[in-house]
Residue frames as qw, qx, qy, qz and C-alpha x, y, z in Angstrom:
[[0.000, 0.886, 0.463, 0.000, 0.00, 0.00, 0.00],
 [0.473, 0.387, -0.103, 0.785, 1.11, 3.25, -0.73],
 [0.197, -0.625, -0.427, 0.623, 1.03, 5.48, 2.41],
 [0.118, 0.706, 0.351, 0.603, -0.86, 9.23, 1.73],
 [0.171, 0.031, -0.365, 0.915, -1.06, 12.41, 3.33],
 [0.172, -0.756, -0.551, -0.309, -4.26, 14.20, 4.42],
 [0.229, -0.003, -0.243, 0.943, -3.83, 17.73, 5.53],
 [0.247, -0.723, -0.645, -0.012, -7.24, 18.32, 7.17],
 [0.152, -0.342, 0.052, -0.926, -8.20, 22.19, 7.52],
 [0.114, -0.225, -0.763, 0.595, -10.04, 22.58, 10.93],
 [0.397, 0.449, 0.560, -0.571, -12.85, 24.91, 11.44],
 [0.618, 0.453, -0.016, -0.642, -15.49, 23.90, 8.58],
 [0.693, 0.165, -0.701, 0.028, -13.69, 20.37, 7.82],
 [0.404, 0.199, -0.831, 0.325, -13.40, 19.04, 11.14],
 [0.095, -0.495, -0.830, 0.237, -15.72, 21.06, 12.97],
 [0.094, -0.642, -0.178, -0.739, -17.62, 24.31, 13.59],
 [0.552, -0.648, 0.113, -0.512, -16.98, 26.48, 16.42],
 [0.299, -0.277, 0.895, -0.183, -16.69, 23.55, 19.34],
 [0.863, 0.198, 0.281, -0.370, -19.55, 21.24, 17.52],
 [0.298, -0.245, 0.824, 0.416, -17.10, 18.19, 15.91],
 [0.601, 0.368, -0.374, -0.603, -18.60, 17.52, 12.25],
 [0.863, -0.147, 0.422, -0.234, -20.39, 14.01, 12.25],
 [0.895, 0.442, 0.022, 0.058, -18.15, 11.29, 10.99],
 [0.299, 0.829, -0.409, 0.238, -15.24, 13.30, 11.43],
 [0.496, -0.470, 0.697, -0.220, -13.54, 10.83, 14.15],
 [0.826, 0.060, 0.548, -0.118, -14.59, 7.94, 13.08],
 [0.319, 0.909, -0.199, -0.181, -12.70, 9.71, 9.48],
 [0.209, 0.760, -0.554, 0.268, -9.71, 10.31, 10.63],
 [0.561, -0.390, 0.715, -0.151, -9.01, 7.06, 12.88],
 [0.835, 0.428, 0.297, -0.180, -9.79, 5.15, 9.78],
 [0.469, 0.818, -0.321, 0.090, -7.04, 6.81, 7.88],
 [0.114, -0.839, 0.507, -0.162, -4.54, 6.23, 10.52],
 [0.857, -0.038, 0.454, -0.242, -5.90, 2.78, 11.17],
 [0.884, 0.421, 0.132, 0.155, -4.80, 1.86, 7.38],
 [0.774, -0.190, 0.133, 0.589, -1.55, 3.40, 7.81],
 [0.280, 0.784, 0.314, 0.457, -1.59, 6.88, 6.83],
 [0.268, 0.028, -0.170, 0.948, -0.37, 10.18, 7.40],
 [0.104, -0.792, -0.577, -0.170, -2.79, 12.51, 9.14],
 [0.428, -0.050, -0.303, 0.850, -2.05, 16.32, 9.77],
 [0.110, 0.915, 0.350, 0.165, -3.93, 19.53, 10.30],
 [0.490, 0.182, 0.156, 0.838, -3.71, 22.77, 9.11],
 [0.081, -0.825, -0.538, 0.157, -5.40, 26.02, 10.05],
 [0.315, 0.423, 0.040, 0.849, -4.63, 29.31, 8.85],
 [0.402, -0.854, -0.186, -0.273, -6.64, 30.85, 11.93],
 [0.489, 0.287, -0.458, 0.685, -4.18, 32.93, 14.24],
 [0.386, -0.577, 0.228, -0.683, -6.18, 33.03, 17.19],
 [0.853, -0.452, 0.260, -0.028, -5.00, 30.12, 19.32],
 [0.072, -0.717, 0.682, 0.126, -1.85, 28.13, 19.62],
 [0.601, 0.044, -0.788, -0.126, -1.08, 24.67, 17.97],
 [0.085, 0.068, -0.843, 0.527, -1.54, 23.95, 21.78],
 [0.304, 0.199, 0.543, -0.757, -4.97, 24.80, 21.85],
 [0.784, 0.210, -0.451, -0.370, -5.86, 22.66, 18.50],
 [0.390, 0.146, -0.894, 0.168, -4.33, 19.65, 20.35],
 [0.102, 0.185, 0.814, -0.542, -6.44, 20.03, 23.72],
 [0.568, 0.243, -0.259, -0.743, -9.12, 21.71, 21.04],
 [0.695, 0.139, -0.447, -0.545, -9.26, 18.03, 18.92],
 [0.204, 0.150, -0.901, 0.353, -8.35, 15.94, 21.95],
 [0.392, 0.082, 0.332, -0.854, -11.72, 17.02, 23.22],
 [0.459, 0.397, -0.401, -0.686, -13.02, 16.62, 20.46],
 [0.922, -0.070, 0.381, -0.017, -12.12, 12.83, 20.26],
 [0.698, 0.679, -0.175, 0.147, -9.53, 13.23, 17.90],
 [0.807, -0.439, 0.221, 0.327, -6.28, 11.82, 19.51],
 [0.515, 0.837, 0.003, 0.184, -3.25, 14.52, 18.36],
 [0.713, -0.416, -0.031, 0.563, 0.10, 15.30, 19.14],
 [0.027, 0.840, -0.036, -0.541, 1.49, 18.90, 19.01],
 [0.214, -0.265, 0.723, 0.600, 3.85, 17.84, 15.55],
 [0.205, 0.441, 0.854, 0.185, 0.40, 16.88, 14.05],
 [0.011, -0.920, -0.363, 0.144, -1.07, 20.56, 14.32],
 [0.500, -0.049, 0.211, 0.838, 0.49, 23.17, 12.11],
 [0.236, 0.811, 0.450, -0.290, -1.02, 26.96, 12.19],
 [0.365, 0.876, -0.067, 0.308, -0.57, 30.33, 10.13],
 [0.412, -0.812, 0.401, -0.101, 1.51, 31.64, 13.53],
 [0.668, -0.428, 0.457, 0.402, 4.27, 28.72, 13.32],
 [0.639, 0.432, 0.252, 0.584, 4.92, 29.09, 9.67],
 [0.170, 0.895, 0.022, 0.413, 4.89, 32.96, 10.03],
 [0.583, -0.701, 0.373, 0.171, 7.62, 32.23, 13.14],
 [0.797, 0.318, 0.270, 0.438, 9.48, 30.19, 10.12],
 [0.392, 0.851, 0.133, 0.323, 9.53, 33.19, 7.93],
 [0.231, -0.935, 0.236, -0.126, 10.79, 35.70, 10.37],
 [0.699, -0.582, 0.322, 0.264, 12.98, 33.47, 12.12],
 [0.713, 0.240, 0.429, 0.501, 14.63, 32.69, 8.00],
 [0.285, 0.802, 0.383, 0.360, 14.49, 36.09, 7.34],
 [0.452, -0.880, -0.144, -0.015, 15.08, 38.59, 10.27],
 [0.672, 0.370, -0.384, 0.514, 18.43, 40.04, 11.33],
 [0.521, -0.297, -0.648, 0.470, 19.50, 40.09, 14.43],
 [0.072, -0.101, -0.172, 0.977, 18.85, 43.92, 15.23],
 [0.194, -0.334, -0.511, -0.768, 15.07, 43.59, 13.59],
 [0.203, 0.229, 0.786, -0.538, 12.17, 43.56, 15.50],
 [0.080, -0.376, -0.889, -0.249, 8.48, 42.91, 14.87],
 [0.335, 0.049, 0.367, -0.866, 4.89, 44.93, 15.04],
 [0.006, 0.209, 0.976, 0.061, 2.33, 42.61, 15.80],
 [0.545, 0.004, 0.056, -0.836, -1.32, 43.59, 15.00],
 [0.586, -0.225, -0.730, -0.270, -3.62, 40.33, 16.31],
 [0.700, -0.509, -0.202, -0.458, -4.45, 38.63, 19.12],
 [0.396, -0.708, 0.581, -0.072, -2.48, 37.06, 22.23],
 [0.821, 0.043, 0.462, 0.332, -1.74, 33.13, 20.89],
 [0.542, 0.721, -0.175, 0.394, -0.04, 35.40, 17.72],
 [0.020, -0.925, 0.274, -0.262, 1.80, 37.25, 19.99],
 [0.799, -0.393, 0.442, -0.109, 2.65, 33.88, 22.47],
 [0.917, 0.017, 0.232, 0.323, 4.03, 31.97, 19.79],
 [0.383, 0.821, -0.143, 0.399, 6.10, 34.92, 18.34],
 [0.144, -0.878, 0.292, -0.351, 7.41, 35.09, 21.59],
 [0.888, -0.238, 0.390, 0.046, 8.18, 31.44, 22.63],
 [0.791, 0.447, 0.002, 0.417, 10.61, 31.51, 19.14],
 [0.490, -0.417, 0.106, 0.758, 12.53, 34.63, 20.81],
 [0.274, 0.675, 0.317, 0.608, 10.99, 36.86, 17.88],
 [0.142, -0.092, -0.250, 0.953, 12.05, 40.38, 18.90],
 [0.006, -0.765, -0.622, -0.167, 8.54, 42.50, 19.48],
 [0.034, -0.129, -0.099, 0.986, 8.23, 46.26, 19.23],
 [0.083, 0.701, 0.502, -0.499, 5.20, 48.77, 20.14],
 [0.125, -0.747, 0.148, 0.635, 7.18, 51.43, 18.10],
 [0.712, 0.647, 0.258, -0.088, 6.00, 51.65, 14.56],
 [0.200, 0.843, -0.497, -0.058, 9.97, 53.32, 13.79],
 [0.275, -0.542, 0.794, -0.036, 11.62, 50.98, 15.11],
 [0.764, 0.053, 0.640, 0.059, 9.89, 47.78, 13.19],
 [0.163, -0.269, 0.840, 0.442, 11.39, 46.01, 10.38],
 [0.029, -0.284, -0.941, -0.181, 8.10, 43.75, 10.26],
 [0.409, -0.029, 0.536, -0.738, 4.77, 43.84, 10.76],
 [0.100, -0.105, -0.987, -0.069, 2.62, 40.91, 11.21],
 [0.519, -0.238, -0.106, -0.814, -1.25, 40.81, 10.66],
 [0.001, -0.118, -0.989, 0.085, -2.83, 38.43, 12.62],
 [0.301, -0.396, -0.612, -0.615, -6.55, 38.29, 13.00],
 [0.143, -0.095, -0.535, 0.827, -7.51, 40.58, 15.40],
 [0.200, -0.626, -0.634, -0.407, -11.21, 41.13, 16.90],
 [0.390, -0.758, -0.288, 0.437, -10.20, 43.89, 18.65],
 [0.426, 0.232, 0.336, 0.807, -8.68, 45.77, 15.45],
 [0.027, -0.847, -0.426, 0.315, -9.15, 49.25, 15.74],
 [0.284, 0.948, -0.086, 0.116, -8.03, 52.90, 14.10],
 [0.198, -0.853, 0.483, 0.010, -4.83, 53.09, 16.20],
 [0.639, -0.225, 0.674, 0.294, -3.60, 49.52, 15.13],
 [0.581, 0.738, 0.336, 0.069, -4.56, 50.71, 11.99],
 [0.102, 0.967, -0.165, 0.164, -2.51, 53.90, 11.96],
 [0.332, -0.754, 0.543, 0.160, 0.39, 52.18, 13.91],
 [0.756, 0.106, 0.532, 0.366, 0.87, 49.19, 10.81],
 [0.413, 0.875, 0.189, 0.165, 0.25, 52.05, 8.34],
 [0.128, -0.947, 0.291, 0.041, 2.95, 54.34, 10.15],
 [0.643, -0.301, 0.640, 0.293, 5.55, 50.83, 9.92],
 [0.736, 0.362, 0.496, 0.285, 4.91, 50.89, 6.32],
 [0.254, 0.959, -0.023, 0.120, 5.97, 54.34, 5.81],
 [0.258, -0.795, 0.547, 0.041, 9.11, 53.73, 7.39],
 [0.276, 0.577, -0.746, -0.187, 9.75, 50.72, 4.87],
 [0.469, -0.241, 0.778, -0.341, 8.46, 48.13, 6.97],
 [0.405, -0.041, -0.715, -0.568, 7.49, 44.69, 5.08],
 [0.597, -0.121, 0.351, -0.711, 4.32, 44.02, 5.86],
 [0.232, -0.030, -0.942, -0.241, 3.13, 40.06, 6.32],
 [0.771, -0.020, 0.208, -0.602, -0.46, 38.43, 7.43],
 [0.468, -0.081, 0.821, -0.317, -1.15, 35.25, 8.59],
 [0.304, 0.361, 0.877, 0.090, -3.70, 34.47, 6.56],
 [0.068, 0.018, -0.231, -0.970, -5.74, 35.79, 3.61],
 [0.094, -0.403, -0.910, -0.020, -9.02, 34.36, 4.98],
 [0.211, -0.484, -0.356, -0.771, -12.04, 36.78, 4.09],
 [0.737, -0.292, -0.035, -0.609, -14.57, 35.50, 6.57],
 [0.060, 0.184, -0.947, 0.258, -14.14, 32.20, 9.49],
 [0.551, -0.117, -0.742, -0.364, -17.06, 30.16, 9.57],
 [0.271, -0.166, 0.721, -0.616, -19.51, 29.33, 12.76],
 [0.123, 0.339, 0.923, -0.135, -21.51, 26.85, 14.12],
 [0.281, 0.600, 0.477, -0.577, -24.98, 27.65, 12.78],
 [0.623, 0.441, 0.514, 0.392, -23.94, 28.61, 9.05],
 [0.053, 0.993, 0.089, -0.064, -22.66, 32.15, 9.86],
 [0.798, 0.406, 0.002, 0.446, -20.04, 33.70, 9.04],
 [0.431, -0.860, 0.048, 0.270, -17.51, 36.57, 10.92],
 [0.683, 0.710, -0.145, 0.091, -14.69, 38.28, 9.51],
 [0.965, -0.129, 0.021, 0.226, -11.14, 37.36, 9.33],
 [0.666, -0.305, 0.325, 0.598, -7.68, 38.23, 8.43],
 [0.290, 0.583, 0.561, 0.512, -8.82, 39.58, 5.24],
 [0.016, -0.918, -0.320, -0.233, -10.55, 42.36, 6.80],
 [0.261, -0.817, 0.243, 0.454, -7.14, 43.90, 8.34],
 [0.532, 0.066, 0.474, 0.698, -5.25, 42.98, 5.21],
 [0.166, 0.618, 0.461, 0.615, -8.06, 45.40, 3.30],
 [0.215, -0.952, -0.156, 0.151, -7.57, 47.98, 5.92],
 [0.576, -0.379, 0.398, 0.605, -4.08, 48.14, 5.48],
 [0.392, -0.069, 0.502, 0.767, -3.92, 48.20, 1.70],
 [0.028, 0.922, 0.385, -0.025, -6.99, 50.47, 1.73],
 [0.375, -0.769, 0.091, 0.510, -4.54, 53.27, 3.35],
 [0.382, -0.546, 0.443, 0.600, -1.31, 52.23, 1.48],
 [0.520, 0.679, -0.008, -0.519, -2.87, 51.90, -1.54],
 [0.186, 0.581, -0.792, -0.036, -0.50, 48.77, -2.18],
 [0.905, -0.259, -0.308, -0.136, -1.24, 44.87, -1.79],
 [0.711, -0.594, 0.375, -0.008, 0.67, 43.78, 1.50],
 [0.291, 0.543, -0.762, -0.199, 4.22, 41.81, 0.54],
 [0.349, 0.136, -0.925, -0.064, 3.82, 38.39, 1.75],
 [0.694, -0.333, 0.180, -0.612, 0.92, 36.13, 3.11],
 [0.003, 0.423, -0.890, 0.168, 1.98, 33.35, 4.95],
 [0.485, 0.162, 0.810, -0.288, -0.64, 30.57, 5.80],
 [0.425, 0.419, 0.769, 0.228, -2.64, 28.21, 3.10],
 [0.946, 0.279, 0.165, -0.018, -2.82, 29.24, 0.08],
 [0.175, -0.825, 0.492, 0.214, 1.15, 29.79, 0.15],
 [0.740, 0.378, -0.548, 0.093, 3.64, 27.88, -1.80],
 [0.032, 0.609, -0.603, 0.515, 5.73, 28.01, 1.43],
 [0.634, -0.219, 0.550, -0.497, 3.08, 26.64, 3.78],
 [0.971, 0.202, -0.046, -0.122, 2.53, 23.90, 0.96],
 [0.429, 0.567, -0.618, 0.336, 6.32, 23.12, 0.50],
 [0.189, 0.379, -0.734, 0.531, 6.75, 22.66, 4.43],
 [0.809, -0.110, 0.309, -0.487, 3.67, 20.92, 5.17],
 [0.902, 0.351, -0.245, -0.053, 4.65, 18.25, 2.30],
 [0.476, 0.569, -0.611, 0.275, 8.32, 18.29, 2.29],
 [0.075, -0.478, 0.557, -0.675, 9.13, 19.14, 6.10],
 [0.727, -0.210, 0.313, -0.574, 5.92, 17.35, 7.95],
 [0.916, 0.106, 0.116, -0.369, 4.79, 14.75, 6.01],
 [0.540, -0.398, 0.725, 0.157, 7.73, 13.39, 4.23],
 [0.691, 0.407, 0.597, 0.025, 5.84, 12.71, 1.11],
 [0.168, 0.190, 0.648, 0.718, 5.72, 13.49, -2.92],
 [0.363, 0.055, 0.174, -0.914, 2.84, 16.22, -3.65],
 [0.510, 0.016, -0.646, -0.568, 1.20, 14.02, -5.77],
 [0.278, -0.102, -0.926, 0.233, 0.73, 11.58, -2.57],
 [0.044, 0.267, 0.602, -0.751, -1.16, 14.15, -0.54],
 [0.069, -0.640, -0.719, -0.262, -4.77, 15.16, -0.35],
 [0.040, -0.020, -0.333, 0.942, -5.92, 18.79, 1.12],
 [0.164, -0.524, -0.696, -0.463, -8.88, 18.94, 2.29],
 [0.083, 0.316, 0.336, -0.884, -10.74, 21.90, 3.51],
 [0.209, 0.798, 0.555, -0.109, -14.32, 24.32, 2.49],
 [0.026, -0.798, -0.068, 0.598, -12.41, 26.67, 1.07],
 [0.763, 0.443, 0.174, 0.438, -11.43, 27.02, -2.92],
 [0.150, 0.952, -0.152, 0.218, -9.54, 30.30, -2.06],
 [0.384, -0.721, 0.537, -0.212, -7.48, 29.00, 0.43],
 [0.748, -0.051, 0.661, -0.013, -7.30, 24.90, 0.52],
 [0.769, 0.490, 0.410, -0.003, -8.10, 24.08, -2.55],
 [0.328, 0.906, -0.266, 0.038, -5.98, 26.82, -4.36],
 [0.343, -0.677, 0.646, -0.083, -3.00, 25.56, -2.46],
 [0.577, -0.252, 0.771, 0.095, -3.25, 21.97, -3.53],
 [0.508, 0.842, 0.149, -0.106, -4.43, 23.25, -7.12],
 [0.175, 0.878, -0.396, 0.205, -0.95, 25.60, -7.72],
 [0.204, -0.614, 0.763, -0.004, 1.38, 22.71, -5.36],
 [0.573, 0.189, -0.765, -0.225, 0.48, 19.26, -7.30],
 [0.095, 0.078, 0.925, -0.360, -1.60, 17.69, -4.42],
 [0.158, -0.392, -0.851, -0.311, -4.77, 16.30, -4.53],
 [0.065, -0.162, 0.291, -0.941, -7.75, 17.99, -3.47],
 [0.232, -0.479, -0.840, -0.106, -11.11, 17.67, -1.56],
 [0.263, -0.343, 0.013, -0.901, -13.26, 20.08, -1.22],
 [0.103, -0.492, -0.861, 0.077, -16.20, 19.46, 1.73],
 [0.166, -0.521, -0.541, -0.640, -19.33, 20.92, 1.55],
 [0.564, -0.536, -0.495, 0.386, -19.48, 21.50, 5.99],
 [0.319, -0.589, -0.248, 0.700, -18.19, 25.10, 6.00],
 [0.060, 0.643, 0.080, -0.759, -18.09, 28.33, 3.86],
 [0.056, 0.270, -0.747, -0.604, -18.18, 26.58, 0.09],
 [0.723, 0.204, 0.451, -0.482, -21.27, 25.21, -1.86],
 [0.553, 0.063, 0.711, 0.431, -21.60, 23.17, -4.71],
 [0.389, 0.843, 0.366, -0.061, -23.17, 25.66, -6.47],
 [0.044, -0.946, 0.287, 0.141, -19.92, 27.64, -6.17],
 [0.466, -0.163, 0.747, 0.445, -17.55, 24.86, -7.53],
 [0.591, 0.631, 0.420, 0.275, -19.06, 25.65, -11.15],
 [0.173, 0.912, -0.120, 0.353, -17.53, 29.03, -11.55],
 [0.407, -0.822, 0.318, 0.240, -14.50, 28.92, -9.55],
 [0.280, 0.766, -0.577, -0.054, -10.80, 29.29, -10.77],
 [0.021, -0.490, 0.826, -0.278, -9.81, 26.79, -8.54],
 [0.794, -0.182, -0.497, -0.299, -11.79, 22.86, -9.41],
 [0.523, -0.492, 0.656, -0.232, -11.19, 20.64, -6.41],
 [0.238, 0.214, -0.884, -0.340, -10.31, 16.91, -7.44],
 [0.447, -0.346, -0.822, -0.075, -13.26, 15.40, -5.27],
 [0.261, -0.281, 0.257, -0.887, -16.07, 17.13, -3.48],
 [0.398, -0.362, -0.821, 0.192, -17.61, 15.32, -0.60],
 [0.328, -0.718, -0.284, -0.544, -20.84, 16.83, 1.16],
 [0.583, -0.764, 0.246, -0.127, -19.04, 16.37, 4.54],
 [0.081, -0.580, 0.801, -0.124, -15.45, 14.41, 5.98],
 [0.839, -0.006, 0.376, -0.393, -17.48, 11.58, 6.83],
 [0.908, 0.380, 0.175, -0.035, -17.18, 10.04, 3.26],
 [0.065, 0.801, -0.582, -0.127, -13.10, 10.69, 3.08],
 [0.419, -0.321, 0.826, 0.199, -12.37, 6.78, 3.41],
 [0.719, 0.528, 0.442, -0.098, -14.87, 6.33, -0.20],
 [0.461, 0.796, -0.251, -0.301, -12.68, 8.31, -2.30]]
């Protein structure tokens, strides 16, 4: 048998909110059961890979912290490959952005002069003055990154709430410029070092499956992995006729992942 990956996006593939999607356990223990690779991915920068582990442990989903990869550790990658020793970081998000930035030793500055970076995270407490103090780093040169380019995060119930997106389009509202680099799904980067680095595999081995065709789907579209698209969070099937981005196999929920 040939072993596969499955890089499982989280809220709207796995679950919504805290409500696990039915099937989804009984899924993913199937896969592992037959000898597979199983990882998730989440471009959401409001918790820490710790809190997806005690998150899908809850859940019933037996995980270990190497198994849980967010926007916030790849965007510690970046910096940490990138940064020189004298830079420092403004962080516009929430505290788990800021926690893991700070468990890597990432320098952090208040002082829009003084930052090299600045890092969007998704912040529901975004206001004018974090507005005005990424805006004021980008006059002084600063490159500007974001977690994630995720419009809108899915909730239990079939609403919807915005995301990352909406500080990216404050930002390049102002500067009148698209931001320089987004880090989480649909990145080459994050694809590269989910495949390569995690899993160990060939793209061609892996599956991504998530509800998003901007994000998921695009990503294993543009890096030669397979794709599944479910129908559980912010995507319909009506909306797989017109998109850019086909998935290879849409399934109305996880449930049916061990049919394909």
């Amino acid at each position: 048998m040939m072993v596969k990956g499955f890089i499982f996006d989280l809220d709207g593939t796995v679950y919504l909110d805290d409500q696990v999607i039915d099937g989804a356990v009984e899924a993913i223990n199937s896969l592992r059961e037959k000898g597979h690779k199983v990882i998730f991915l989440t471009n959401k920068s409001i918790a820490t890979r710790n809190d997806y582990v005690d998150k899908l442990n809850k859940l019933g989903i037996p995980v270990s912290l190497d198994e849980v990869i967010n926007s916030n550790y790849i965007t510690v990658k970046y910096l940490k490959e990138h940064m020189k020793e004298e830079d420092a970081v403004l962080v516009i998000g929430e505290e788990p952005l800021f926690e893991e930035l700070k468990a890597d030793n990432i320098k952090l500055t208040d002082d829009p002069n003084q930052a090299a970076y600045v890092v969007l995270g998704w912040d529901r407490e975004f206001n004018y003055e974090k507005l005005n103090a990424a805006y004021q780093a980008w006059l002084n040169k600063a490159t500007i990154l974001a977690t994630n380019p995720d419009r809108t995060c899915p909730v239990y119930g079939g609403g919807q709430i915005p995301d990352c997106g909406a500080m990216i389009g404050a930002l390049e509202g102002a500067t009148g410029y698209p931001i320089d680099y987004i880090i989480g799904k649909p990145s080459r980067l994050t694809a590269e070092f989910v495949v390569k680095e995690i899993l160990g595999l060939k793209p061609e081995q892996c599956f991504m499956v998530g509800d998003r065709l901007e994000t998921d789907i695009r990503m294993g579209v543009e890096n030669g992995l397979k794709t599944v698209l479910v129908l559980t969070g912010i995507t319909t099937a009506d909306m797989v006729g017109d998109a850019v981005y086909k998935p290879t196999y849409v399934l109305d929920s996880i449930k049916e992942i061990g049919n394909l």
